[in-house]
N, C-alpha and C positions, 0 to 999 in steps of 0.2 A: 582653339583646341579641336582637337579630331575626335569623332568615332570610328573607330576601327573594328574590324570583326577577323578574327586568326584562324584560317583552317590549318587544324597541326595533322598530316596524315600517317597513314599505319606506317608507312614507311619511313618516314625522318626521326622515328622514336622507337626504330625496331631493333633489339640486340639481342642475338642465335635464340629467334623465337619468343623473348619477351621483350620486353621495354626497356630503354635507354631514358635511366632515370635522370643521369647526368643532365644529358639534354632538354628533359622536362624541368628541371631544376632551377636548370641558368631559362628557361623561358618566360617559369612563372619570377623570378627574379628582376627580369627585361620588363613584365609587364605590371609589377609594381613598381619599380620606377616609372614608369610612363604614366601611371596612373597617380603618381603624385607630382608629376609637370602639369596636368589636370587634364589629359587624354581618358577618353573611356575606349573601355576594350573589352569584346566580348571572344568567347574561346572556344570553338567549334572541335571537339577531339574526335578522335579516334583510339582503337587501342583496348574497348573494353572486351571484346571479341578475343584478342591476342593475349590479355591478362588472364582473362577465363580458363580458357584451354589451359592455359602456364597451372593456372591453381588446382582445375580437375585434375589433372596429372599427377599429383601428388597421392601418394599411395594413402589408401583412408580417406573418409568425409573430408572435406579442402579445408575445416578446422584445422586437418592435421599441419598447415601449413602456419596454424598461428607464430606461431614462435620465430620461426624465418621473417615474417612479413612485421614480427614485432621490432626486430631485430634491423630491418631492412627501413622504415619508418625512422626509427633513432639516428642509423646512419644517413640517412637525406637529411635531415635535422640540420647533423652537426657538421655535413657538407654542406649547406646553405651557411650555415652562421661561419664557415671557417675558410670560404671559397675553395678547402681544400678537398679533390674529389677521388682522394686516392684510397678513403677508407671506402665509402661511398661504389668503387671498382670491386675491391675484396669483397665486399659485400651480394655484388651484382653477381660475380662467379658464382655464389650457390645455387642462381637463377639459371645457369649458363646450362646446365644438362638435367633438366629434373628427371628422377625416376622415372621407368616405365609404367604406365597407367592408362587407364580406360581415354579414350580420346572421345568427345563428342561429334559427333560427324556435323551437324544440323548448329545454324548461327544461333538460333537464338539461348538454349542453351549454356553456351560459353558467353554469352552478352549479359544472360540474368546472372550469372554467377561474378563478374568481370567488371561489369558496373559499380556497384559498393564500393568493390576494391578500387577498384581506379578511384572513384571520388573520394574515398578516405584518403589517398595520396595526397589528391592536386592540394583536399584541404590541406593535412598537414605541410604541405612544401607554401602552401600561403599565407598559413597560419606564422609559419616560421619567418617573414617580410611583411609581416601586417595586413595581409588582406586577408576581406572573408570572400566565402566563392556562394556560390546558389546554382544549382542544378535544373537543368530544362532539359528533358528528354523531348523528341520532336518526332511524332508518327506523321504520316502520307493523311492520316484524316487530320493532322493540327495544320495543311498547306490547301486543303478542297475545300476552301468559302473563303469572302474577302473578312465576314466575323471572326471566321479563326485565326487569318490575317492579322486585321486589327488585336486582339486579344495578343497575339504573340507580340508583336512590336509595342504593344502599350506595358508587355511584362519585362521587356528586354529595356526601353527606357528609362522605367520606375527601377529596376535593378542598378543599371548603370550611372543611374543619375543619382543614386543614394551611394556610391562610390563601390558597389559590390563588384565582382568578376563573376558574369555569367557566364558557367561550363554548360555549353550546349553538343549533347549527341545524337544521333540517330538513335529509337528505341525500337534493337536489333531483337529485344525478347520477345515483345509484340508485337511487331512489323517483318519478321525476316524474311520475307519474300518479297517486300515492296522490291520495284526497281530505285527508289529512292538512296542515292548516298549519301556523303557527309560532305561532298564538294557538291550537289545541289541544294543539302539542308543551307551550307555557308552561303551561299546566293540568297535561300529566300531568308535565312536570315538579316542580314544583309541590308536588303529591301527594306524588310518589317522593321530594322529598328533606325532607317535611315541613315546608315550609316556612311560616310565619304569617300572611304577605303575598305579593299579585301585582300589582304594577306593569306598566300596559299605557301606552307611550310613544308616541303617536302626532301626528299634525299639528295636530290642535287641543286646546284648554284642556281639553276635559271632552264628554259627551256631550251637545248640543242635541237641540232635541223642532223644532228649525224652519229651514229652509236661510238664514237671514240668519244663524245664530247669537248670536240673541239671548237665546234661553229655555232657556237652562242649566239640566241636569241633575244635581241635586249630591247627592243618596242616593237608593238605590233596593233596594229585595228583589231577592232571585235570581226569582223571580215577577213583577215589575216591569221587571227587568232584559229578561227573554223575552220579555215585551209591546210594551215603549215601541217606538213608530217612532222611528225618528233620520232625522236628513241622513246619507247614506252619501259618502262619500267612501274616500281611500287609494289609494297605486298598487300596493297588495300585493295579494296572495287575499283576503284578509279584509276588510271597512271597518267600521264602529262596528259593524253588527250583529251580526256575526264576534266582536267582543270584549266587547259587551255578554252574547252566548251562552255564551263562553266561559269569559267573569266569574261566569256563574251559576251554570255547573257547579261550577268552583270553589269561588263560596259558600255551595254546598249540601255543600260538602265541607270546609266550616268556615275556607276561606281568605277571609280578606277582599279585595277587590279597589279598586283605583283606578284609572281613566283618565283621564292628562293629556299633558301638551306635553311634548314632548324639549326645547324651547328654552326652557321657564318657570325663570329663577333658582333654582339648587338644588333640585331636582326628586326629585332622589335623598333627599336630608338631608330634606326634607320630607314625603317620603310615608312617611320611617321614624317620624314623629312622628304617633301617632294620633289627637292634637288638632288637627293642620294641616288648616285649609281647605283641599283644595285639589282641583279634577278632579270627577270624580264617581265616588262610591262605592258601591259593592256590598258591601253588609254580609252578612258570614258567618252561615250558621242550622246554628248549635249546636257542638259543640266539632268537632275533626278527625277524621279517621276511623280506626279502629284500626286494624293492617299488613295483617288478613287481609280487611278492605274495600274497602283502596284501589285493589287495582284494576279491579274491577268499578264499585266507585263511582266514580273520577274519572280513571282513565288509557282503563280497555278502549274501542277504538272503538265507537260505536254503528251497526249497523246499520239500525236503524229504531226505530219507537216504537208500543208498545200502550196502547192509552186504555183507561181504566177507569170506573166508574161511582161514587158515594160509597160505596154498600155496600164493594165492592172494594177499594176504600181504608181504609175505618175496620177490615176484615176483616185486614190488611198491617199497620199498625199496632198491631194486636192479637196479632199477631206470627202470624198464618195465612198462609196461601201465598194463591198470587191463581188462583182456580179459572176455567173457561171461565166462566160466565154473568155474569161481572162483567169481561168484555173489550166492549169496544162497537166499538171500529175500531182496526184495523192499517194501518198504513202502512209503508212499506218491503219489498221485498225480500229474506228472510234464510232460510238453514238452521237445521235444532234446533243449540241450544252456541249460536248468537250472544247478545251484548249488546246488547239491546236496553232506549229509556229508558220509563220506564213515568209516562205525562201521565192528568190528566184531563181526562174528555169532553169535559166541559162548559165547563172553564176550559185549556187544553190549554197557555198560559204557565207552568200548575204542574206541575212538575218533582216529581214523588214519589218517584220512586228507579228504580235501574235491574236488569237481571239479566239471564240466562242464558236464554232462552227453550229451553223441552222440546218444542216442534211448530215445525216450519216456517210459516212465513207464508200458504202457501198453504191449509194443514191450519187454521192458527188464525183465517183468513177463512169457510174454509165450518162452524167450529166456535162462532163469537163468541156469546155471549148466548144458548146454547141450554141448557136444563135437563137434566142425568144420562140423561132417559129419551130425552129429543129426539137428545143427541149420539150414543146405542147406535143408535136408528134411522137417523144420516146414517149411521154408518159400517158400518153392515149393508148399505145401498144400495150403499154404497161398495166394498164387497168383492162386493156381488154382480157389479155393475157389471166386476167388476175378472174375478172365477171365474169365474162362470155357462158354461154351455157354451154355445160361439158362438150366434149367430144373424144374421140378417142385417143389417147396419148399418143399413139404413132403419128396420130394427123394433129396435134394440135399447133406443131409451130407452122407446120407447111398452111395449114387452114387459115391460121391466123394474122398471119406474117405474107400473107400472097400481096404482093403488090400491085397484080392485075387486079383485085378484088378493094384494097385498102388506101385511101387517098393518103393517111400520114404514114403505109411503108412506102408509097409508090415515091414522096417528098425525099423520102430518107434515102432508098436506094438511090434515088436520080440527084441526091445532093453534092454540090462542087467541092466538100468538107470533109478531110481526113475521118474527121471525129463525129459526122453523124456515118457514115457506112461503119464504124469501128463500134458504134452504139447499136448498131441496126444487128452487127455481127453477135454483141454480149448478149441481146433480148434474143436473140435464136438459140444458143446457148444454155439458156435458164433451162433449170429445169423448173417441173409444179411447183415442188416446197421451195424454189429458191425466188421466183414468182411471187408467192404468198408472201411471203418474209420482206420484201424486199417495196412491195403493196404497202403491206400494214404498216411497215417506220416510216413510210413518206406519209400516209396518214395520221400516224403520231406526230412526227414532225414538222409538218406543216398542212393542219386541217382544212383550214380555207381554202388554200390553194388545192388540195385531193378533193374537197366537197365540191369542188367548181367543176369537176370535170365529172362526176358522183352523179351529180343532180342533172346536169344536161343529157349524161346519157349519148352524146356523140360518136364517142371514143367502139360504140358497141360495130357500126360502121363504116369506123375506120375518119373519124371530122373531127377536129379538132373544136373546143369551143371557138365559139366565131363570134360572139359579140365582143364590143367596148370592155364590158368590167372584165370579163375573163383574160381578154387578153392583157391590161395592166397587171392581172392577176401573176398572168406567166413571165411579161417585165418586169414584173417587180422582186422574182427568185432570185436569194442573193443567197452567197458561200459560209457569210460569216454575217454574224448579228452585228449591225451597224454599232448600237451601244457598246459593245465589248471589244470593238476595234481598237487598237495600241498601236501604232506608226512608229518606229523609231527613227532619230535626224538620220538624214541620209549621209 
């Protein structure tokens, strides 16, 4: 028997601005039967944001809506017990054009208000097939430690394994600015409750390569998945691409993935069969991830991504850490400690693994592709730049930076490497405060290695430290913390 996990998105349950009960209906239906063949299933929604607005809308306190939604509640009832969904329609028309009324502009908002109501549904529509449900809202702080990790997967087990259906959403009332969605929440959920499969349910059959939807995508690599253009579509945050990406992390983390219709006949019952045609697949690369990877590898957010070079790569799977001169480009924004995913250069769809970066972004931009001796000389400019006893700003870079004067610019300029003139070029560049700033994080972020150049006092000169320890010191800078490294099978 499977664990599965359903992301149902804004789009596949959307009707002229509220929700497509029907569809919700025959789902939570799908997944009580599957849950009585002894599949567990957990249910990633969407949708309280789109309820919300529906209910503020309503002229008067969204009380004034009781009686509709009393009304709307009975009729799901007695379309579930009567498979007939044509009261069920009548019913949805009153939904179809509400009054004019104040709009919420801001998510969160229509999510505090949208929430309740949505969950009073799913219960009653599970209530109605026997199941009970349990709610887990999921913030950006419940995915930032491997303890909140653990905590969510051990609560998503203990639910699933008592025969409950976990309704798991993004908590858009306190969170609505995260970049987090509901197709990254369904990943790290996912992850956390080890689950085998991820069901992505969205408005079309599967993912097209072309906007008529005619050239159907039916398997792809996690590699493939990052590449392909789609037709984007969806009224949620995310549209195919959103969950083609999301699919991939997943099947780099040995979940397999499918994307199809919330409306396709048994949708549920057949995406637990992994002979069913059906949607399009993202096949899993290699088995799932042991407890003490998964959250680096498939929950922690990513702040950005470092490209690497093949050497860099074949060097990672050799089970070495990823040192500066097989970094080629940084993207993103991030402090040392962030997770960051680690692509290649040249093929940057490939998805190698992710980790913990040991330099700030800013430090690992003017650090990229420079060799042991190259990196001792930026960060000797660097601290001179930073020490040096004043002088006057017009003269400080020309003073400081003179090569006729300075043995590590004289190394830099006269070096055979793209990437120390291109380093040589950002330190003339700097201004004072960007100087400082830029001093003090390599000092936080790697003490020993700033106090080694601190206490020699070299750097004032223009020398790099010259002895034995110092120099292992500067061999030994690495991009990413050797522990937090995650490889994924090639």
């Amino acid at each position: 028997m499977a664990r599965q996990v359903i992301k149902l998105g804004s789009s596949s349950i959307a009707s002229r601005g509220g929700l497509a009960l029907d569809v919700i209906a025959g789902l939570v239906s799908q997944i009580a039967a599957a849950q009585r063949t002894g599949h567990e299933i957990i249910l990633v929604t969407s949708g309280a944001s789109r309820l919300g607005r529906q209910l503020i809308a309503f002229e008067g306190p969204t009380a004034g809506a009781g009686h509709a939604l009393q009304a709307l509640v009975s009729s799901v009832r007695s379309a579930v017990q009567s498979a007939d969904y044509q009261q069920l329609a009548e019913t949805l028309s009153l939904y179809a054009t509400p009054p004019p009324g104040p709009q919420a502009v801001e998510t969160a908002l229509p999510s505090a208000v949208g929430q309740p109501a949505l969950m009073a549904l799913y219960r009653q529509l599970a209530a109605a097939v026997g199941v009970e449900v349990c709610q887990i809202l999921v913030s950006r702080s419940d995915l930032d430690s491997p303890r909140a990790m653990a905590d969510l997967g051990q609560l998503l087990r203990e639910a699933t394994g008592r025969g409950l259906l976990p309704i798991v959403n993004g908590n858009d009332a306190t969170d609505p600015h995260s970049a987090l969605d509901n197709d990254q929440v369904a990943v790290a959920v996912a992850v956390a409750a080890e689950a085998s499969r991820l069901l992505f349910l969205t408005d079309v059959r599967a993912a097209y390569r072309d906007a008529e939807l005619s050239e159907r995508i039916t398997k792809l690599t996690p590699a493939q998945a990052r590449a392909v253009r789609v037709t984007g579509g969806g009224s949620g945050r995310g549209g195919m691409g959103s969950k083609l990406t999301a699919a991939a992390r997943a099947a780099c983390c040995g979940i397999e993935c499918v994307i199809g219709s919330a409306r396709e006949p048994d949708v549920v019952g057949r995406s637990l069969n992994p002979r069913a045609r059906m949607g399009t697949v993202v096949r899993s690369a290699g088995p799932r991830l042991e407890p003490g990877r998964r959250w680096i590898g498939g929950i922690a957010y990513s702040a950005g991504s470092v490209h690497v070079n093949r050497e860099a790569e074949e060097s990672l799977r050799s089970g070495s850490t990823l040192f500066l001169s097989g970094v080629k480009r940084v993207e993103g924004d991030f402090p040392a400690g962030a997770v960051v995913e680690l692509l290649d250069v040249r093929h940057p769809e490939r998805l190698l693994g992710r980790g913990s970066v040991a330099l700030p972004s800013a430090i690992l931009r003017l650090l990229r592709a420079l060799a042991p001796q190259e990196v001792a000389c930026v960060l000797s400019i660097l601290f001179r730049l930073r020490y040096a006893d004043p002088v006057p700003e017009a003269r400080m870079q020309s003073a400081l930076l003179d090569p006729d004067v300075y043995k590590d610019c004289q190394e830099l300029a006269s070096g055979t490497s793209r990437a120390s003139q291109e380093a040589l070029a950002q330190l003339a560049a700097l201004s004072a405060e960007r100087v400082t700033e830029l001093a003090d994080s390599l000092l936080l972020a790697q003490p020993h290695l700033a106090t080694t150049f601190l206490l020699d006092k070299g750097f004032l000169q223009g020398q790099v430290p010259a002895d034995a320890a110092a120099r292992r010191v500067v061999r030994s800078i690495h991009a990413v913390h050797r522990e937090s490294l995650v490889v994924y099978p090639a």
